[in-house]
C-alpha positions as CSV (number, residue, x, y, z in Angstrom):
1,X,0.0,0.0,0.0
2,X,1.3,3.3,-1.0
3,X,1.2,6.3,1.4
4,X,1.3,9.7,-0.5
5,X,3.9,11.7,1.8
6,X,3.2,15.4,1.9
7,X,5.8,17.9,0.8
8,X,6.4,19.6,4.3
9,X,7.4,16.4,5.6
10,X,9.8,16.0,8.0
11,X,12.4,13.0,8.1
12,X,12.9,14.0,12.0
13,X,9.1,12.9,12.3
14,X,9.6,9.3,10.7
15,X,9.3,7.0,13.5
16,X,6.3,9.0,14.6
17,X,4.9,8.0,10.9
18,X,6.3,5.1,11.2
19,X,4.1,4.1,13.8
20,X,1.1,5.8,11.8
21,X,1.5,3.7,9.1
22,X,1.6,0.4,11.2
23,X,-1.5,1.7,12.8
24,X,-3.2,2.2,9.6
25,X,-2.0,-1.2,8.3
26,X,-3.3,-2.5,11.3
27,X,-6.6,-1.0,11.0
28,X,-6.7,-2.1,7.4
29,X,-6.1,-5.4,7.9
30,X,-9.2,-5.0,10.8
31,X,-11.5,-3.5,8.3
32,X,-10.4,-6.0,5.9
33,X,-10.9,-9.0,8.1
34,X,-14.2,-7.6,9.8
35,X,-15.5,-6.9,5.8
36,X,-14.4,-10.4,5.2
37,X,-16.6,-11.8,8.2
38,X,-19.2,-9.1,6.8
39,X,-19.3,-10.9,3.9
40,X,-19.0,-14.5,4.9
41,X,-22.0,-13.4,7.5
42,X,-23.6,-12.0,4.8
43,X,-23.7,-15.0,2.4
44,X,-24.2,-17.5,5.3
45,X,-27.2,-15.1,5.9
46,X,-28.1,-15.6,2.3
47,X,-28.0,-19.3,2.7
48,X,-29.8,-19.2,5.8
49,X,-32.8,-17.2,3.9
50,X,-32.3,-19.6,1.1
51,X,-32.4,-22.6,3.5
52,X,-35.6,-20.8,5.3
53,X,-37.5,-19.9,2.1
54,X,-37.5,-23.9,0.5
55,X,-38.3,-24.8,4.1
56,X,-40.8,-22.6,4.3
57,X,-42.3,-23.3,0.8
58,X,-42.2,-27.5,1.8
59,X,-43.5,-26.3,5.0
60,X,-46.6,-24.9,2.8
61,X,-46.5,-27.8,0.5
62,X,-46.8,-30.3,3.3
63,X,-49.7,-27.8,4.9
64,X,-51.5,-27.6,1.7
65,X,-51.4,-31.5,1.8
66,X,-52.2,-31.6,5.3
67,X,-55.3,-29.6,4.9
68,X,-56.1,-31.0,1.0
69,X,-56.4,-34.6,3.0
70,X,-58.2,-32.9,6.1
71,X,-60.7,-31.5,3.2
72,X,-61.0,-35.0,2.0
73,X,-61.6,-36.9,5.3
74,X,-63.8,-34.1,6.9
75,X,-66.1,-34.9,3.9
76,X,-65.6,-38.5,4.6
77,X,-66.0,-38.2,8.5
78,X,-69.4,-36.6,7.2
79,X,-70.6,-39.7,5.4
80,X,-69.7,-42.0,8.3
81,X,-71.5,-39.3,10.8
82,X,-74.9,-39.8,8.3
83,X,-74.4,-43.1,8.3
84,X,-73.9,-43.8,11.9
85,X,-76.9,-41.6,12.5
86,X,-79.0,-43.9,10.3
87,X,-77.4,-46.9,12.3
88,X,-78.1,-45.2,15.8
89,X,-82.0,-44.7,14.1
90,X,-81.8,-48.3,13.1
91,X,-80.2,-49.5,16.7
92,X,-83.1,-47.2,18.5
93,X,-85.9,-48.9,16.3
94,X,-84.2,-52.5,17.2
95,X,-84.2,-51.6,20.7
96,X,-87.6,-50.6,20.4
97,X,-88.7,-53.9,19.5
98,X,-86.9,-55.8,21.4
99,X,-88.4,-53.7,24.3
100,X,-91.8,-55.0,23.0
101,X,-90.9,-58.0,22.8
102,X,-89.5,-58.5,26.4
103,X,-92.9,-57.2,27.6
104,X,-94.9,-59.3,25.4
105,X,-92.2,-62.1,27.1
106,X,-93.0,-60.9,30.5
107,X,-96.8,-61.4,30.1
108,X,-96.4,-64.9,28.8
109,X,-94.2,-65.9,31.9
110,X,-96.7,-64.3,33.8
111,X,-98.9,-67.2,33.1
112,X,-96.6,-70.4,33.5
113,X,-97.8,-71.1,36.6
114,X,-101.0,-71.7,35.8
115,X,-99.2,-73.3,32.4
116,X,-97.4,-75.4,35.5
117,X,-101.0,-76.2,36.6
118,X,-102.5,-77.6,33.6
119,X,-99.4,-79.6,32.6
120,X,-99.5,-81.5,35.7
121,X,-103.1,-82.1,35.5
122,X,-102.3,-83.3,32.1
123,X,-99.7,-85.4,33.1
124,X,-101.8,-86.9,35.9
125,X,-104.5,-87.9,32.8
126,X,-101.9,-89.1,30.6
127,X,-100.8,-91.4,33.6
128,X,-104.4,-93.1,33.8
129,X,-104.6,-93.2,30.3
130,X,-101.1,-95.0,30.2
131,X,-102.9,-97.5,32.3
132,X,-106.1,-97.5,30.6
133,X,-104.0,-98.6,27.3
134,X,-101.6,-101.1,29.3
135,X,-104.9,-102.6,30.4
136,X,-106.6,-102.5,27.1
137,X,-103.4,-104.4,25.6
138,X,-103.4,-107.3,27.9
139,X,-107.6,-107.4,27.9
140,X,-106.5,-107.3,23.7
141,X,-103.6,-110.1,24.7
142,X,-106.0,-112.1,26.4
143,X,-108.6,-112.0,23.8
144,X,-106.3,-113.0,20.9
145,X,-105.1,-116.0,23.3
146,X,-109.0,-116.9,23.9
147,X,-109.1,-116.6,19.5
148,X,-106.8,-118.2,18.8
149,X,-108.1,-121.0,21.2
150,X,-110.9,-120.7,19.4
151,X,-109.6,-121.0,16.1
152,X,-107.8,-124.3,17.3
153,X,-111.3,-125.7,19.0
154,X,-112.6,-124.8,14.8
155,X,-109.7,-126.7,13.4
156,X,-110.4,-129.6,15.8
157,X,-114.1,-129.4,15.4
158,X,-113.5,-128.8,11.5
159,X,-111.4,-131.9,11.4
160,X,-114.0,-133.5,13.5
161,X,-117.0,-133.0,11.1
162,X,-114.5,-134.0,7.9
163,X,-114.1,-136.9,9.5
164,X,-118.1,-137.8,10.5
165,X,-118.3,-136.8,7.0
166,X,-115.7,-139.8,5.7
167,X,-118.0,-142.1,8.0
168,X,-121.5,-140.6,6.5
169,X,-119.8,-141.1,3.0
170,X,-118.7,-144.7,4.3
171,X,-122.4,-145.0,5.8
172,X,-123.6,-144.2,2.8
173,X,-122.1,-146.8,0.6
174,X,-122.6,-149.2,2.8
175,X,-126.2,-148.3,2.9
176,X,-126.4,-148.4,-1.0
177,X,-124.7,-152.1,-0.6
178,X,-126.9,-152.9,1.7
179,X,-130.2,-151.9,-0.1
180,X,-129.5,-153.3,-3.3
181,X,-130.6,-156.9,-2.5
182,X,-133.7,-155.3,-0.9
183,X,-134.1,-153.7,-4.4
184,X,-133.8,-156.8,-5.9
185,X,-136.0,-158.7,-3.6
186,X,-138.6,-155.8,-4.4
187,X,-138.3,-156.8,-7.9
188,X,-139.1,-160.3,-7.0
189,X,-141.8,-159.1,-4.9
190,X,-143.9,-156.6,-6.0
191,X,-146.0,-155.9,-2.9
């Protein structure tokens, strides 16, 4: 760096500029150095912006998303709200008849006992009439053993008659044989 010395300088005052000229080299090289961090601040400040910005603007994108989709699902969170207010209608009117029904349950427990009644009056006839058929069947027993006695006394009796039949037959014959010389003796006698 050139210094421009004046004309009315005085070589009896050069240490004194000397040590002017060190102290403006020294503040040069400060300015220098503090415009050098000046500027790397500055472009790290850039970058920083830079940096901001883009993560602002994906900030935005991913907002824009975020409320695109919430847009979506709100719409979608509508439809299940209808829908769950149709199935809450639908639940109420089930509930509804099951509540009638329950009543209608009630007043047909309501009359078990005298259900309880009847069915052991029932049971009590079904008993005798049990009985009544047990002795039916062995009056029905005992009438097919006094049948079927019968039907042998029939056989027997049937065999019986056959048999006064063979002898009538026999009788018959014999009476035929017999009569014929009476015929014939009729024959001789006419009277």
């Amino acid at each position: 760096m050139d210094i421009n010395i004046p004309k009315d300088f005085d070589s009896e005052n050069t240490p004194e500029c000397q040590g002017i000229e060190e102290a403006v080299k020294r503040f040069e090289n400060i300015m220098l150095s503090r415009i050098y961090v000046q500027q790397r601040l500055g472009d790290r400040l850039k970058n920083s912006i830079r940096i901001g910005m883009v993560i602002l603007f994906l900030l935005a994108i991913s907002i824009f998303t975020l409320l695109l989709t919430l847009s979506i699902q709100i719409n979608r969170v509508g439809e299940s709200i209808v829908h769950m207010n149709q199935s809450f209608g639908g639940i109420a009117q089930n509930m509804n008849r099951i509540d009638s029904y329950m009543t209608n349950m009630e007043s047909q427990v309501a009359y078990l006992p005298k259900i309880k009644d009847k069915t052991e009056i029932f049971d009590q006839q079904m008993g005798l009439m049990n009985h009544d058929f047990l002795v039916i069947k062995n009056e029905i027993r005992a009438m097919s053993d006094n049948i079927s006695l019968i039907e042998n006394k029939m056989k027997s009796m049937s065999y019986s008659i056959s048999q006064m039949d063979d002898q009538v037959g026999l009788m018959t014959q014999d009476t035929h044989r017999m009569s014929k010389p009476a015929k014939n003796i009729n024959k001789l006698f006419p009277f």
